[in-house]
Jmol script that loads the backbone (N, CA, C; Angstrom):
load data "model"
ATOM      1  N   UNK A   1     -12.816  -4.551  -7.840  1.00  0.00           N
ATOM      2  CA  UNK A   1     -11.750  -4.044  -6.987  1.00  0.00           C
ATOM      3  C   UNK A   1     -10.394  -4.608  -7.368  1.00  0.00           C
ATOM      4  N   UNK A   2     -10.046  -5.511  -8.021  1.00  0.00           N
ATOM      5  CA  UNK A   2      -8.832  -6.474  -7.984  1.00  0.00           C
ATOM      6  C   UNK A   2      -8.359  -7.521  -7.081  1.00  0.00           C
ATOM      7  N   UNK A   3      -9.262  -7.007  -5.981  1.00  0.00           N
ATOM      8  CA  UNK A   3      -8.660  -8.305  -4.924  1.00  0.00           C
ATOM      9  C   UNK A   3      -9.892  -9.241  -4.898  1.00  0.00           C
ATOM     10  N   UNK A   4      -9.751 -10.191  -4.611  1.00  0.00           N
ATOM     11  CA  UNK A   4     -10.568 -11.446  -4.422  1.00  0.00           C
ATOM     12  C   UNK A   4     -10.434 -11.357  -2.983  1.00  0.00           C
ATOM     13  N   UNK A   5     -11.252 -12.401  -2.659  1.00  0.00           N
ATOM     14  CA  UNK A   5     -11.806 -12.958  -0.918  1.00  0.00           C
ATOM     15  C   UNK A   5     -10.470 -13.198  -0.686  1.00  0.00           C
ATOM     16  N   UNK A   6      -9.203 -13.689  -1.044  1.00  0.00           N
ATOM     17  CA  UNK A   6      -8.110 -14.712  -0.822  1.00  0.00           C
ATOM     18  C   UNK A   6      -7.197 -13.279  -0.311  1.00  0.00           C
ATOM     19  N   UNK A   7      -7.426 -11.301  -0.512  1.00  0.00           N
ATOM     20  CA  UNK A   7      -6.376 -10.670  -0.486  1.00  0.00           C
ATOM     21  C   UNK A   7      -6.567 -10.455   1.242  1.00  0.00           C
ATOM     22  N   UNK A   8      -8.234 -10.878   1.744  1.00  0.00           N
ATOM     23  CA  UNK A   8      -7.929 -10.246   3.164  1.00  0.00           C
ATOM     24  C   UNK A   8      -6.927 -11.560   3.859  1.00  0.00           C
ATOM     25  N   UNK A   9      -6.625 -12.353   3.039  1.00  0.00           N
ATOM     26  CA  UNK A   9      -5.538 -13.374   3.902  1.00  0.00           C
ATOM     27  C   UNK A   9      -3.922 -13.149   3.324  1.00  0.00           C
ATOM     28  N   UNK A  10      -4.125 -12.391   2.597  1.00  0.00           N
ATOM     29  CA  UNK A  10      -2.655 -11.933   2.233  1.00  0.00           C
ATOM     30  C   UNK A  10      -2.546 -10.765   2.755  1.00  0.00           C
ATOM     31  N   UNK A  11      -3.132  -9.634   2.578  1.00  0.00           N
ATOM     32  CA  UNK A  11      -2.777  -7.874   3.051  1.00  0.00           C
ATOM     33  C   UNK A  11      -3.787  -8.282   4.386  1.00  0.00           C
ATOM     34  N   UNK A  12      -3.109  -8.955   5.165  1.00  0.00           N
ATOM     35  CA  UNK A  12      -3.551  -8.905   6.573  1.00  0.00           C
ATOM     36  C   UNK A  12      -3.145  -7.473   7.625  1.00  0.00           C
ATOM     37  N   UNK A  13      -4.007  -7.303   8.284  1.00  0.00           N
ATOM     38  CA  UNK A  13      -3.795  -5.755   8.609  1.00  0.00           C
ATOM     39  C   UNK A  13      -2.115  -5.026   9.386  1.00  0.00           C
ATOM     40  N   UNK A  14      -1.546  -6.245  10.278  1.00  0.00           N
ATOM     41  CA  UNK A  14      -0.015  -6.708  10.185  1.00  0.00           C
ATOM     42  C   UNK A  14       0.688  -6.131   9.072  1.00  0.00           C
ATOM     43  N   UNK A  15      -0.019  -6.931   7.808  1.00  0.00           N
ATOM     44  CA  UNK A  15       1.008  -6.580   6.548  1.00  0.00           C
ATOM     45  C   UNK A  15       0.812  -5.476   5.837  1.00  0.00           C
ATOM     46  N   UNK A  16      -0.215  -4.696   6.125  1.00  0.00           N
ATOM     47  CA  UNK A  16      -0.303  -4.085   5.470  1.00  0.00           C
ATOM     48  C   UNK A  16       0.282  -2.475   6.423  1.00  0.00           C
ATOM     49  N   UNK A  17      -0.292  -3.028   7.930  1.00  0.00           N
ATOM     50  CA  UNK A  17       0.622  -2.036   8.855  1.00  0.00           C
ATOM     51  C   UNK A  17       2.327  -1.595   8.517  1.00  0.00           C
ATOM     52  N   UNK A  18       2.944  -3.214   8.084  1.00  0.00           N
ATOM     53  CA  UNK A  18       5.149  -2.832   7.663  1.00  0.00           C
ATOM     54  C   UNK A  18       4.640  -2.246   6.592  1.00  0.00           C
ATOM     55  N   UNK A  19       4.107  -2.575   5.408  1.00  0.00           N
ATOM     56  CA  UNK A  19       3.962  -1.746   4.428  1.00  0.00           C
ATOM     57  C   UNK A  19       3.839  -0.335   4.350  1.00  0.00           C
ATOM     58  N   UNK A  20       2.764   0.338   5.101  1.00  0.00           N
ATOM     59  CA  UNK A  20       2.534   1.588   5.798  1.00  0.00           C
ATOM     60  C   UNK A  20       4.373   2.239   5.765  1.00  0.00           C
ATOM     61  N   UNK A  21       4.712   1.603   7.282  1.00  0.00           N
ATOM     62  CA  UNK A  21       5.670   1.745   7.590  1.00  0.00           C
ATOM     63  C   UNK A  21       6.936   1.785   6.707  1.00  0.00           C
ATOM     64  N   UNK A  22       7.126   0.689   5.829  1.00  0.00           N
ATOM     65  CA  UNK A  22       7.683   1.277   4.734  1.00  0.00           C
ATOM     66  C   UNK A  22       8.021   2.273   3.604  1.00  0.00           C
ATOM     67  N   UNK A  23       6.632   2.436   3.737  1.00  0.00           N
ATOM     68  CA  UNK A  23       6.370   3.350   2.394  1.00  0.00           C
ATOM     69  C   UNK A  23       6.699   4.937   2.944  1.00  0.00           C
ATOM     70  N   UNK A  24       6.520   5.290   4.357  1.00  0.00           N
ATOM     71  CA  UNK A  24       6.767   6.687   5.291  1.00  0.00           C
ATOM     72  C   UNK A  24       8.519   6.714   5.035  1.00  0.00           C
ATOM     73  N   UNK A  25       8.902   5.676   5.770  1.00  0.00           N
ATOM     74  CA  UNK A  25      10.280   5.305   5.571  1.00  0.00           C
ATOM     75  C   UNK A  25      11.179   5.857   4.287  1.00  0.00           C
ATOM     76  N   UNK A  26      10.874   5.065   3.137  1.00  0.00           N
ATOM     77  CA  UNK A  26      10.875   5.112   1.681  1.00  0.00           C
ATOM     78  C   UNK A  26      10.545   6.966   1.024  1.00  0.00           C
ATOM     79  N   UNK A  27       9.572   7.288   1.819  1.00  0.00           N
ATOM     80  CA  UNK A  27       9.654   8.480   1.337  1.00  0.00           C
ATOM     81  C   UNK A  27       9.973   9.595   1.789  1.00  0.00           C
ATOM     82  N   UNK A  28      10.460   9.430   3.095  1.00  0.00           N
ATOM     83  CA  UNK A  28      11.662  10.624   4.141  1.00  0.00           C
ATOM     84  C   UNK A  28      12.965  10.265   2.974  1.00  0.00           C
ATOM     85  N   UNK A  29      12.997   9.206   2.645  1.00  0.00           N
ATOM     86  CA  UNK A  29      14.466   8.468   2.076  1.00  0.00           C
ATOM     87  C   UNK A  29      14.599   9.560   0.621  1.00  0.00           C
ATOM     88  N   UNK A  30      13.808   9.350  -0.160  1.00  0.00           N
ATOM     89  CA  UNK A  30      13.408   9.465  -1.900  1.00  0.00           C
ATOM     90  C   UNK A  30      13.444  10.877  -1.868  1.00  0.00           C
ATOM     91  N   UNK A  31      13.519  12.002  -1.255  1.00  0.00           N
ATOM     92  CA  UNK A  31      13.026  13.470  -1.183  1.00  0.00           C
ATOM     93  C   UNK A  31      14.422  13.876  -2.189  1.00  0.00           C
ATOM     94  N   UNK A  32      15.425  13.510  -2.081  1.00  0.00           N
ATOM     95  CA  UNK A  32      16.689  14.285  -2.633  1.00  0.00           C
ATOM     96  C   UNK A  32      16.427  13.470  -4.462  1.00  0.00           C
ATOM     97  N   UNK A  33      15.538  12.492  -4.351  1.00  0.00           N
ATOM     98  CA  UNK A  33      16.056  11.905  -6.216  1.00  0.00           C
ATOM     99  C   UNK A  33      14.669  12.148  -6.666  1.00  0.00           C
ATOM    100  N   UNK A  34      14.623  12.702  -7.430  1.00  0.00           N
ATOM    101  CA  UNK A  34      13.344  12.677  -8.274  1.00  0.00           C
ATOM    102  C   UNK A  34      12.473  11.445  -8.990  1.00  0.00           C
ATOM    103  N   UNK A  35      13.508  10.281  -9.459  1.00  0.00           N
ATOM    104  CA  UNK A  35      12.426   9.481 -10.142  1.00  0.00           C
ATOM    105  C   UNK A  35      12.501   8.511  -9.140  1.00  0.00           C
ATOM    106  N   UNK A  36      13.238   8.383  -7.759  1.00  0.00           N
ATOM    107  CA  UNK A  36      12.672   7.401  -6.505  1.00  0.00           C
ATOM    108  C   UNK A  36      11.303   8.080  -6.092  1.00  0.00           C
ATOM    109  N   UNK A  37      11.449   9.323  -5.894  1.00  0.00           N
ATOM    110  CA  UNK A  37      10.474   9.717  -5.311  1.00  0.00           C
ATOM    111  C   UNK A  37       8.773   9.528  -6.587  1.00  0.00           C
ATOM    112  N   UNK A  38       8.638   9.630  -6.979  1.00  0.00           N
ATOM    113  CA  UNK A  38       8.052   8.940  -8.339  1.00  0.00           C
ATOM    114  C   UNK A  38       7.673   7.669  -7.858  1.00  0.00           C
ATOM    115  N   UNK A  39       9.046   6.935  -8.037  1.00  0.00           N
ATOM    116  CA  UNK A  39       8.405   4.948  -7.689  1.00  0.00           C
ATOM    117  C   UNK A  39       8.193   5.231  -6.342  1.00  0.00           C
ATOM    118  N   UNK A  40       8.423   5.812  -5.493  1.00  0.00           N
ATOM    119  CA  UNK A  40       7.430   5.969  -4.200  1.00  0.00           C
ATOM    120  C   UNK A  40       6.171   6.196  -4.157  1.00  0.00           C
ATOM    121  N   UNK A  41       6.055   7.573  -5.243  1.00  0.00           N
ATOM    122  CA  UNK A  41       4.452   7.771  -5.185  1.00  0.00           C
ATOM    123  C   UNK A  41       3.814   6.881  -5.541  1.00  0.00           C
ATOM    124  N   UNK A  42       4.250   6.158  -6.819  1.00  0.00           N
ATOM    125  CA  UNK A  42       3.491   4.693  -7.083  1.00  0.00           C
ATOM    126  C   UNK A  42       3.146   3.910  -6.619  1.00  0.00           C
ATOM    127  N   UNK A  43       3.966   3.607  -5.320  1.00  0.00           N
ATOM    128  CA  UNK A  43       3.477   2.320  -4.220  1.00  0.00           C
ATOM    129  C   UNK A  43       2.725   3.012  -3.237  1.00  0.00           C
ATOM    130  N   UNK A  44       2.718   4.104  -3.451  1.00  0.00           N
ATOM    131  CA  UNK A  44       1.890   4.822  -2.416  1.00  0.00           C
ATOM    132  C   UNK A  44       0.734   4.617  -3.064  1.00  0.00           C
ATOM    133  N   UNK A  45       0.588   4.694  -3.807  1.00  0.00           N
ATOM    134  CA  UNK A  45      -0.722   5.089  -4.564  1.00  0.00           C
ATOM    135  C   UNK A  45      -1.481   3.562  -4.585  1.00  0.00           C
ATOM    136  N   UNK A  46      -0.452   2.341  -5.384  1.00  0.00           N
ATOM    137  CA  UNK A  46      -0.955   1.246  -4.776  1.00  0.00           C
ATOM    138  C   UNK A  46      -1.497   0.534  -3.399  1.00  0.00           C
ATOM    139  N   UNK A  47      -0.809   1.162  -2.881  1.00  0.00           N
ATOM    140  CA  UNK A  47      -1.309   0.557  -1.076  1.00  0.00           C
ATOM    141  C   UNK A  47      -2.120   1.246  -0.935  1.00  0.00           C
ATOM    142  N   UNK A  48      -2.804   2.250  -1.076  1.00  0.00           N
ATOM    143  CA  UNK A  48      -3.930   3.370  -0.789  1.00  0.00           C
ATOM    144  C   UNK A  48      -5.056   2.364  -1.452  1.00  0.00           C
ATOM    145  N   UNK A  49      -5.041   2.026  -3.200  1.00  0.00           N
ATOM    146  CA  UNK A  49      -6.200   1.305  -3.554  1.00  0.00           C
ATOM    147  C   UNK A  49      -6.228  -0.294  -3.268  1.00  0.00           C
ATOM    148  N   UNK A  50      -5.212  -0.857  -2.359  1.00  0.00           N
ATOM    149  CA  UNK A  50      -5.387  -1.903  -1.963  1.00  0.00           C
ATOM    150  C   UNK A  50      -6.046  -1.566  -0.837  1.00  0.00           C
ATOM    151  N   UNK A  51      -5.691  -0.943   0.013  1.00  0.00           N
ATOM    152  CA  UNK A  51      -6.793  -0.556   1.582  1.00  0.00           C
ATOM    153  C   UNK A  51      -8.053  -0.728   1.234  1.00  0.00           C
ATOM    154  N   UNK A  52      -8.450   0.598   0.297  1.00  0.00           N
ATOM    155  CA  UNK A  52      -9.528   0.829  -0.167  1.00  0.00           C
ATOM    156  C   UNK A  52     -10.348  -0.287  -0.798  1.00  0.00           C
ATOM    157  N   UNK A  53      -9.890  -1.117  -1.621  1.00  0.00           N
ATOM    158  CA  UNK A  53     -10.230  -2.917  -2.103  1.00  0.00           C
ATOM    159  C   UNK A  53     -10.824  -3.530  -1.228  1.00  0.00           C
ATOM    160  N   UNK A  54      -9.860  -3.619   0.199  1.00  0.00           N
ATOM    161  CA  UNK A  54      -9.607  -4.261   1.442  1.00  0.00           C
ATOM    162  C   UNK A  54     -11.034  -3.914   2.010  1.00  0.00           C
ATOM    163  N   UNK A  55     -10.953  -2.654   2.368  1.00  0.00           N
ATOM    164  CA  UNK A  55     -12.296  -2.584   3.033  1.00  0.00           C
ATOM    165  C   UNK A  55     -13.590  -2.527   2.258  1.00  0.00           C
ATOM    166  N   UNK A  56     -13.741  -2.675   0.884  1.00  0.00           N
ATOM    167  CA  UNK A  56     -14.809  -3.432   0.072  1.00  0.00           C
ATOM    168  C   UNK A  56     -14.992  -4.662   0.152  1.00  0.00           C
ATOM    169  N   UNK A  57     -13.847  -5.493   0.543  1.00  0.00           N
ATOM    170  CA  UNK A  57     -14.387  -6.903   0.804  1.00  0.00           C
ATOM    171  C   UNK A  57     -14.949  -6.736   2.136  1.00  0.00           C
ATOM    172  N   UNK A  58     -14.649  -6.362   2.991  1.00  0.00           N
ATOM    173  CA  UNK A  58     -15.198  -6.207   3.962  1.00  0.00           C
ATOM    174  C   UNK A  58     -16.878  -6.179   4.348  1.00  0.00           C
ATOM    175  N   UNK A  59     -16.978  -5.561   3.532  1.00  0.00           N
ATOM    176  CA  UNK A  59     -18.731  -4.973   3.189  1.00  0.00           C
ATOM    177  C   UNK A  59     -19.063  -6.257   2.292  1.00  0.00           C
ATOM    178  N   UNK A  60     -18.754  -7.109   1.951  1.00  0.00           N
ATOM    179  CA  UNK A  60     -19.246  -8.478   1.453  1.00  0.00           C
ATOM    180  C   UNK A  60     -19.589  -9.440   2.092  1.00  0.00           C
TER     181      UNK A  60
END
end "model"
wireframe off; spacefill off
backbone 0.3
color backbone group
């Protein structure tokens, strides 16, 4: 997955909730530029397979 036991104490569900929140934010924002909207999809895409990580440790 990439995350170790140590990420459910970093992407605590808190942090990963502003993140959320950011990234909605970030991409109402990015709609008028093309390559923001791009590095948006990217962190989108990252926080999606960190969740997904997240709740594999879980199941450990």
């Amino acid at each position: 997955t990439g995350l170790s036991g140590l990420g459910r104490n970093v992407f605590t569900p808190e942090v990963m909730q502003k993140l959320g929140a950011c990234l909605a934010r970030a991409e109402g924002m990015s709609n008028l530029d093309e390559i923001a909207g791009k590095r948006v999809m990217m962190a989108r895409q990252m926080y999606i397979e960190t969740q997904e990580a997240l709740e594999g440790l879980e199941g450990k």
